[in-house]
N, C-alpha and C positions, 0 to 999 in steps of 0.2 A: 873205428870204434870211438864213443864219447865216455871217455874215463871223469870227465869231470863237464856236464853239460850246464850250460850258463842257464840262471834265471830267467823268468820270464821281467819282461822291464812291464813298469805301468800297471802292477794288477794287485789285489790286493793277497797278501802272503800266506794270514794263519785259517783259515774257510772259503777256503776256493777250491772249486771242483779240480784245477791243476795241482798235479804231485808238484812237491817242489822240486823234484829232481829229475822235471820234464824238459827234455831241449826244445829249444825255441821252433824247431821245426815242426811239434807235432804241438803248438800251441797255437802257429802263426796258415799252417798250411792244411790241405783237405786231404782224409787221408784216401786215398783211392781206389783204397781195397774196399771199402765199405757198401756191405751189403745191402742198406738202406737207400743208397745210391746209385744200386745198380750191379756192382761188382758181382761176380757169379764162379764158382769154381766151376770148371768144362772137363776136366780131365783128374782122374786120382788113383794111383796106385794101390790103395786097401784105406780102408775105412772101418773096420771091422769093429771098434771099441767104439767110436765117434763120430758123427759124418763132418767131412773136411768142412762143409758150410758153417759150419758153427763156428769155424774159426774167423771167422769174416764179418760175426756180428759187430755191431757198435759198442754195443753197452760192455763194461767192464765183466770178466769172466765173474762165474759164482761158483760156491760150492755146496752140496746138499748130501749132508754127512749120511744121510738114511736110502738116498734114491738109486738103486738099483733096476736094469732091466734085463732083455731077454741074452744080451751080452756082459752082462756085469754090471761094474759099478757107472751107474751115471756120470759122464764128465762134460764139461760145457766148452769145449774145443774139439778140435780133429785128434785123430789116437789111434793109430795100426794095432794090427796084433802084434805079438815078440816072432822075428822073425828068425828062421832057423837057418839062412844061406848065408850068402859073402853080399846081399844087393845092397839095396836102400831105398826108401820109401821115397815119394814125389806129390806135386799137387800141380795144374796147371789153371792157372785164376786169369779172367778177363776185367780188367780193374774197371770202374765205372766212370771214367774219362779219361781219353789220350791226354796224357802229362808229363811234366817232370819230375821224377821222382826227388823228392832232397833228405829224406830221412827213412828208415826202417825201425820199425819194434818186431821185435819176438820176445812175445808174451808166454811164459811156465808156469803161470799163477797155478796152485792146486795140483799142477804135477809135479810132486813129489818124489816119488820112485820107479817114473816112466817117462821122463824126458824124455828127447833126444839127445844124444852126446855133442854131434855137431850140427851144423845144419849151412845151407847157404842161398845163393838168393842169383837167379838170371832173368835179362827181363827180354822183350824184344817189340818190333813195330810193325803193323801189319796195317792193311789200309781196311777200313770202313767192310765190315760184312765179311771179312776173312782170319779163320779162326786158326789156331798153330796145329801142327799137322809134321810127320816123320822130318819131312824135308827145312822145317824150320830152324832158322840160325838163331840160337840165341847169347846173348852175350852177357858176360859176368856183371853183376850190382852189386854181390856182396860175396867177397871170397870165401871158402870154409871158416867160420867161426866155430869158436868151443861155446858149448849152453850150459847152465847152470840151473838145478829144479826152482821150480816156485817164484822164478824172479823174472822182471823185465830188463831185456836187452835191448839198447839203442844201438843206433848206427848210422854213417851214414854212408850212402852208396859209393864202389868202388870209382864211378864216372858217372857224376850224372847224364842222365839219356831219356829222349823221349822215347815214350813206351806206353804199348796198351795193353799187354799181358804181359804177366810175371809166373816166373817158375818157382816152385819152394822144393829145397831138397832137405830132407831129413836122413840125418846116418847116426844108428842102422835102422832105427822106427821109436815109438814113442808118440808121445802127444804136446801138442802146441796150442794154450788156450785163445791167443790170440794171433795175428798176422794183421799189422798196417804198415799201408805204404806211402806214405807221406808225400806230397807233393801241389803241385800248381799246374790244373787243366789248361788245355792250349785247343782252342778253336783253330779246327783244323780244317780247311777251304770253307772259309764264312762269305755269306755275302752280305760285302761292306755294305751295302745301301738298305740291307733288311734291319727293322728296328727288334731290339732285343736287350735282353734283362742282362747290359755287362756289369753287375755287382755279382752276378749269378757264382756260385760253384763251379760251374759246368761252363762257365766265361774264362776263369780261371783269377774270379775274384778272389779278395782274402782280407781277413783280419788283422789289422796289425798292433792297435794300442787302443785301452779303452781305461776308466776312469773305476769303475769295477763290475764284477760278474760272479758275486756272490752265488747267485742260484743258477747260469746257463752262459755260457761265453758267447758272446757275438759272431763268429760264424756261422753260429745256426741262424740267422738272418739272414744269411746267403743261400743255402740250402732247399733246393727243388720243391714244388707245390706247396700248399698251407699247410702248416704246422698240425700237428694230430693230437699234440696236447699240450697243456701250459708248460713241460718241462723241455717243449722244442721251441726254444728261443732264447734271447736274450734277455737275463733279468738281473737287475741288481736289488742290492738291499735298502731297507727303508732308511731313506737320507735323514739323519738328526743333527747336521751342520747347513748355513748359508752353501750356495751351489746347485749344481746341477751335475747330470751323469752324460756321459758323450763315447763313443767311439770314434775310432778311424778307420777307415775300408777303403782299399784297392781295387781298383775296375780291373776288371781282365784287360780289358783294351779300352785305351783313351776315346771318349766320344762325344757327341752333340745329345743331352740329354734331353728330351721330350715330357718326360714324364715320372711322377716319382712316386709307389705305393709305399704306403707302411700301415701293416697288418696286426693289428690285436688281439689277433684269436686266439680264446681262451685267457685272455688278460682280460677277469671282469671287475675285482676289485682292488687292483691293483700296476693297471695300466698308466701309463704319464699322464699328467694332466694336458701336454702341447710334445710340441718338439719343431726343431728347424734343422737345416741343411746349410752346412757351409760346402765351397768346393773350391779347386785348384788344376792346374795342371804343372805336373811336375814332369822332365823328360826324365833327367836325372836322380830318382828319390833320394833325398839323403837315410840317413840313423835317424831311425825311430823314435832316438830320443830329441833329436833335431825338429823333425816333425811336426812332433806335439806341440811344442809352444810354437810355431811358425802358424799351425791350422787357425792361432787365435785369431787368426787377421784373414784367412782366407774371404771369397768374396761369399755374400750369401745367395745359395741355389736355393731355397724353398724359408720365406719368412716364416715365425712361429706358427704355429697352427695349433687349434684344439684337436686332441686326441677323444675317441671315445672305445668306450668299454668292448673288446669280442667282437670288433670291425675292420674292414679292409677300406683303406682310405687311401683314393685317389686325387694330387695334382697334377694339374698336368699347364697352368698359368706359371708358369717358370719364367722368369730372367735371360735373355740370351747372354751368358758368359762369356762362349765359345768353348770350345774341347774340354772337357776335364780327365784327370786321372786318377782323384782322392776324393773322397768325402767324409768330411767331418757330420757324423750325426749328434745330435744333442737333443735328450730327453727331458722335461722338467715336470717337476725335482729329480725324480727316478721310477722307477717302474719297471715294466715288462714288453714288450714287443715282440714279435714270432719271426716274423718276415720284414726286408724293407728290398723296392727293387727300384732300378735304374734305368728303363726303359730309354734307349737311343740308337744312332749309327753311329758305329766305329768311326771317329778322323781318319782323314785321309793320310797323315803323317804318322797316325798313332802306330 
């Protein structure tokens, strides 16, 4: 459990889409429950107030003081009915990439007086096409916790483990507006010689430090197909100092990079006017706060280039560096971006 979870380093404090009293894991990692990504519930004990899927959206829970249906009060999570035995309610969710898990939320927003009291958390590993089934072992991520209405609970797993489905247990029933499961996808039998997007999500790419993200954090630049609207990307606020705006992004796996998109869709009046690419390979990463001032000197993977407005922009006259495992992106002055990808082969060492 995180009784006191650290700041995020690098971002800006009092208007940013992060609480401030988010751990670094679910600021820095993808979470893997996320329905928008694939994640899917396959199995549920009762559903009768809420269907378990809701608990799995993205977006931050709501509440709609007037909206009632053929069950009751409308609620924007999963919600059993009040149970009258000795059991306890259950949900079994297929996360949307084999990963690590490194952090947990359970989210009570708006459940007030129908929590769950405790709840807990198992996950387990099955190979490609095989879904969990009576005879499946699975093993502890998060041991019985106590919940508390209306609030968010962090945590983090009892051992980390790779896993592609997760069990949720609730005791005795109640509702849960949200469930993420934080972590780092793992490309699992890739073939190294096939070229492929390792900034991707789904590479087990990540965000790690950026200069700010006023209106959309930079993970969503990692994030599966074109963006579906200007609030799916990365955007910071209008620069009114000398500078420029840059993140830093982690390849899933170290490689020989070919090709580099960066995508503006739906950035029409307010996209960068250019941007460049630095890059490195690091075996060892240092602290993030080491990082940042070291990427100043990284070498340059993609010189400046003009940007334009609600376009997908392909280089692919690249620099041969050799392997990298960082990239430094930089925007000028600031703007918006949706997408940026890293087409390559994995190194062979990576």
């Amino acid at each position: 459990m995180l009784a006191n979870p650290s700041p995020p380093l690098f971002d800006h404090r009092s208007m940013n889409p992060i609480e401030p009293e988010a751990p670094l894991f679910s600021i820095h990692d993808c979470n893997l429950a996320d329905a928008s990504l694939g994640a899917e519930v396959l199995s549920v004990s009762d559903e009768f107030f809420a269907p378990c899927a809701r608990m799995l959206d993205p977006a931050p829970p709501r509440f709609e003081s007037a909206r009632y249906d053929q069950h009751g009060k409308w609620m924007d999570g999963w919600e059993t009915r009040r149970r009258r035995d000795d059991g306890h309610d259950w949900c079994v969710i297929r996360l949307a990439y084999a990963g690590t898990i490194t952090g947990l939320e359970l989210d009570t927003r708006f459940f007030t007086g129908n929590a769950p009291s405790c709840a807990a958390l198992d996950a387990t590993f099955l190979p490609a096409g095989t879904e969990p089934d009576d005879r499946t072992v699975w093993r502890p991520l998060l041991d019985l916790v106590t919940l508390q209405s209306d609030t968010r609970f962090w945590a983090e797993p009892k051992t980390p483990q790779l896993c592609t489905h997760v069990r949720l247990r609730i005791y005795p029933d109640g509702g849960i507006a949200r469930l993420r499961a934080y972590g780092i996808a793992c490309l699992l039998e890739a073939d190294e010689t096939e070229s492929r997007d390792l900034l991707a999500l789904a590479s087990g790419g990540r965000a790690l430090a950026w200069s700010d993200a006023h209106y959309g954090l930079p993970h969503k630049l990692l994030r599966p197909g074109r963006a579906g609207n200007m609030g799916d990307g990365w955007e910071t606020r209008r620069r009114r100092a000398p500078g420029h705006d840059w993140c830093i992004l982690a390849l899933g796996r170290p490689g020989l990079i070919s090709r580099i998109d960066v995508d503006t869709a739906h950035f029409k009046g307010n996209h960068p006017a250019s941007c460049s690419l630095q890059a490195t390979f690091l075996k060892d990463a240092p602290a993030t706060d080491i990082i940042v001032p070291q990427s100043l000197f990284w070498e340059v993977l993609l010189p400046e280039q003009p940007l334009s407005a609600d376009t997908l922009h392909s280089f692919s006259a690249l620099p041969a560096i050799g392997p990298i495992s960082h990239i430094r992106f930089n925007i000028f002055p600031d703007g918006g971006v949706s997408r940026l990808r890293a087409y390559g082969i994995m190194a062979a060492h990576g």
